[in-house]
C-alpha positions in Angstrom: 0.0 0.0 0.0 1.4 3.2 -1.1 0.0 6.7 0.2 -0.2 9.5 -1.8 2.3 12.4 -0.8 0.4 15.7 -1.8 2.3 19.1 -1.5 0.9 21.4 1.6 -1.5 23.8 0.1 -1.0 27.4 0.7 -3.4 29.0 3.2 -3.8 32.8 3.5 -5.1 34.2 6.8 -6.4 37.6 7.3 -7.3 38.8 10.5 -11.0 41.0 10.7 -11.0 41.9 14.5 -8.8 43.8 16.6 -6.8 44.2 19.5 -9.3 44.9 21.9 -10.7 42.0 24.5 -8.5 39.3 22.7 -7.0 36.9 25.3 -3.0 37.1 25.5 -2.8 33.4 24.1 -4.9 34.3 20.9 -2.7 37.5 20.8 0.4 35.6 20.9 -0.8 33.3 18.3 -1.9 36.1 16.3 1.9 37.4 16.6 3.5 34.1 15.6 1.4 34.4 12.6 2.3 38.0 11.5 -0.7 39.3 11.3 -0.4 42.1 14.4 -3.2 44.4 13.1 -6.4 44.0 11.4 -6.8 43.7 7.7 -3.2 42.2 7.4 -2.6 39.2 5.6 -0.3 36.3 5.7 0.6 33.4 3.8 0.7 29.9 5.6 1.3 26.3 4.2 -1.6 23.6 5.0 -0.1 21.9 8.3 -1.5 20.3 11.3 1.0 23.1 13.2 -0.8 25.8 11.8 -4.6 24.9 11.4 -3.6 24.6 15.1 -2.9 27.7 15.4 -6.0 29.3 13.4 -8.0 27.1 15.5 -7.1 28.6 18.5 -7.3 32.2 16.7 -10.5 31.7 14.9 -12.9 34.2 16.4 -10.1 36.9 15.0 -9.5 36.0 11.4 -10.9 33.9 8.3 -8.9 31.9 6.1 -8.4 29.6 3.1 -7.0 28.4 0.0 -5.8 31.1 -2.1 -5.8 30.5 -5.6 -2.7 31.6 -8.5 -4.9 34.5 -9.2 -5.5 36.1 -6.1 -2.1 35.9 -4.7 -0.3 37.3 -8.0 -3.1 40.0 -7.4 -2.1 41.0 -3.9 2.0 40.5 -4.3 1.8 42.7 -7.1 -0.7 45.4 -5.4 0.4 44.6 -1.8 3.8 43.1 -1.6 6.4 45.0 0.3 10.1 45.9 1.0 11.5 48.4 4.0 10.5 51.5 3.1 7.1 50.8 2.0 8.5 50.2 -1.5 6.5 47.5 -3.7 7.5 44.6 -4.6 8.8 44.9 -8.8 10.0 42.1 -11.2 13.0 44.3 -11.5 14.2 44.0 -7.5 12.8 39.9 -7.8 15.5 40.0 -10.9 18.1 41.7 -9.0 17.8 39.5 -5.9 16.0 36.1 -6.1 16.2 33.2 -8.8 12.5 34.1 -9.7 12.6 37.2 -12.6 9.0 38.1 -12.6 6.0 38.0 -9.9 4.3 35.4 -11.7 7.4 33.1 -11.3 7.2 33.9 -7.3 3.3 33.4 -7.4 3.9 29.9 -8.6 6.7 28.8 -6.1 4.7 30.3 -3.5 2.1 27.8 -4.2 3.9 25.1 -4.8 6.1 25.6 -1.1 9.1 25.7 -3.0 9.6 29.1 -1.5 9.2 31.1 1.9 8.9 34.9 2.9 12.6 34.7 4.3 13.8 33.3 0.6 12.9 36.6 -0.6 15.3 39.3 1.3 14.3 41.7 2.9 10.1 41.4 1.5 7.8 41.8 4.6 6.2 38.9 6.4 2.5 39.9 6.3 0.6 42.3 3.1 -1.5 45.5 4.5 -4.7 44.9 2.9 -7.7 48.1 2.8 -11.2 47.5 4.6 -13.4 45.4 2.2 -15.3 47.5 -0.9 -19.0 47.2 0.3 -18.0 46.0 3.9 -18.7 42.9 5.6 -21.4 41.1 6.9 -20.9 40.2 10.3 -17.7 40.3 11.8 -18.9 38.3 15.1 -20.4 35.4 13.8 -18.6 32.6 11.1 -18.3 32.3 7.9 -20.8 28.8 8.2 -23.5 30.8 9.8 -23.7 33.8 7.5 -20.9 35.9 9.0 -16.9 36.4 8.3 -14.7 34.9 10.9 -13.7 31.7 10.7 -12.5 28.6 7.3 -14.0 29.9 4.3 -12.1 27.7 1.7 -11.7 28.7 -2.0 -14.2 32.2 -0.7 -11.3 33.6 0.4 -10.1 34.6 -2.7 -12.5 36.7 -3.3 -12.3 38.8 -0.3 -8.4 39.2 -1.3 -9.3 41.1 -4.4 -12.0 43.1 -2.5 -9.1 43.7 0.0 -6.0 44.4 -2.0 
């Protein structure tokens, strides 16, 4: 019997709610995962370690399974260096083996690649407020609200976002 070895999918978590009333374990958590404020983003690979970790964080931010799409969308609009300078193919060129954001987009998903393979590009993407708002930020995603696993959904609050 042989079992099939699939790649860790790539998970992006945003965090919705602030800093206010949070217990200091769900805050650390929320550190760990780079996403310190609200309407930050992060990118996380599928692993029992993490889903931990949104588990414990779930009444704070929503996440799934970001598609090629979304996360070309939001490393091109959103990705940063020191300095609040984007990300360009010219620097990716200059300093990684990957020569154009599309390149990066794909070894992102894949797992090939991590934030600290890219020098100096921040750790978590500032994302706006949502065009036409959200539904309910106290309730999950399952029972008509926001918090919480949304799978594939997520992608389209990323575009709303970035």
């Amino acid at each position: 019997m042989s079992q099939k070895q699939e790649k860790p999918e790539l998970l992006a978590v945003i965090r919705l709610r602030g800093k206010v009333n949070v217990h200091f374990k769900v805050q650390e958590t929320l550190d760990m995962l780079n996403i310190r404020r609200s309407n930050y983003m992060t990118l996380v690979p599928n692993t029992p370690s993490f889903l931990g970790m949104l588990k414990k964080a779930k009444d704070c931010v929503t996440w799934g399974e970001i598609n090629k799409k979304a996360l070309e969308h939001v490393l091109m609009k959103r990705g940063e260096l020191p300095g609040k300078t984007k990300i360009t193919n010219k620097y990716l060129k200059d300093h990684t083996p990957y020569t154009t954001i599309k390149a990066l987009s794909k070894a992102f998903l894949a797992c090939e690649v991590d934030f600290k393979d890219v020098p100096e590009m921040k750790r978590f993407f500032r994302l706006h407020p949502a065009r036409k708002g959200y539904k309910k930020v106290k309730r999950g995603f399952a029972e008509g609200g926001e918090l919480g696993y949304r799978g594939s959904a997520i992608n389209e609050l990323i575009i709303r976002m970035a």
